[in-house]
N, C-alpha and C positions, 0 to 999 in steps of 0.2 A: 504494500500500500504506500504511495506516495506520498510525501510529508507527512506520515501519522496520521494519516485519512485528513489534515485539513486542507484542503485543496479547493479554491477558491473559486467562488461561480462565476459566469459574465453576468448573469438579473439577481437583484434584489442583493437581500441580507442575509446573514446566518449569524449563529453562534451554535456552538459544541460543548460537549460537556465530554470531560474524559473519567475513565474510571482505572486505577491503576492498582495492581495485587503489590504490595509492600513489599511482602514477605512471602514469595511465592513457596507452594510446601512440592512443587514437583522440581527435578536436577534433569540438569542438561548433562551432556558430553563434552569431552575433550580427548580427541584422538590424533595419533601421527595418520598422516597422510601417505608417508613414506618413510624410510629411511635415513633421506635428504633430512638435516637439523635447521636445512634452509627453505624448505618446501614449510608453507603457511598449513597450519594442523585441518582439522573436519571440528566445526566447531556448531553442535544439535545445544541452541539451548532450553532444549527441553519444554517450550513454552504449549502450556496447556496438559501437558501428558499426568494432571494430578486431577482428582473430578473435585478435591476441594476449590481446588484453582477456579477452574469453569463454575461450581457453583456460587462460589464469592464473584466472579465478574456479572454470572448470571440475574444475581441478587441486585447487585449495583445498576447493570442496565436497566430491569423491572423499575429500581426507586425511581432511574431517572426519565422513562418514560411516565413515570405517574407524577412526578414532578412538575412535567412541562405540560404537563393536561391540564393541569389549574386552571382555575378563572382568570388567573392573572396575565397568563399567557393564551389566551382564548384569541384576542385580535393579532398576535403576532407569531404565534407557530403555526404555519399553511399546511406541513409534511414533513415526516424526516426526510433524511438525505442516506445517501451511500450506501443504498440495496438494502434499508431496514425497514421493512415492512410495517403496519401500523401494529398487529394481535400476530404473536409467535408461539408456539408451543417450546418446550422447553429443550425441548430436540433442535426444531430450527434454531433457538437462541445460541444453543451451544455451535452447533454449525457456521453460527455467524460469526463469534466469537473465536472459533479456533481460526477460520478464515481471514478475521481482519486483524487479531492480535500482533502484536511489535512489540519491543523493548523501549522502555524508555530512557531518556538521556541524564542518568543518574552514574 
């Protein structure tokens, strides 16, 4: 995903809300590549392969779609954006979420 999914429209407005796991409870890899100490390693960071993972991102998404449902944002959210449909099951959410997750710049 290109800039952390925020990738700016030609119409109108946005804003984004991110939801990011702290303290992820699933491990990535780090392996040689080769023998070569100068060949760059295979580097899996594991992102999602824990179902606490996905269900802490799962939870966070849900708040923040009930969030932005408010009255108060009634005249200024028109749709989401970036393939997220409005009513997910929890199958699709995880789907979406293994698909669009990234590392953040910490």
């Amino acid at each position: 995903m290109q800039n952390g999914g925020l990738i700016p429209t030609d119409e109108g407005h946005y804003f984004s809300i991110s939801s990011i796991v702290v303290s992820p409870e699933g491990r990535g890899t780090i392996t040689l590549k080769t023998s070569d100490p100068f060949d760059h390693p295979l580097i899996d960071p594991g992102l999602m392969n824990s179902e606490y993972d996905r269900f802490a991102l799962r939870e966070a998404l849900n708040k923040s779609l009930r969030f932005v449902e408010g009255p108060a944002w009634q005249d200024y959210i028109v749709q989401p954006t970036l393939g997220l449909p409005n009513v997910m099951s929890d199958t699709e959410l995880d789907k979406y979420i293994i698909e669009s997750a990234g590392l953040s710049l910490h």
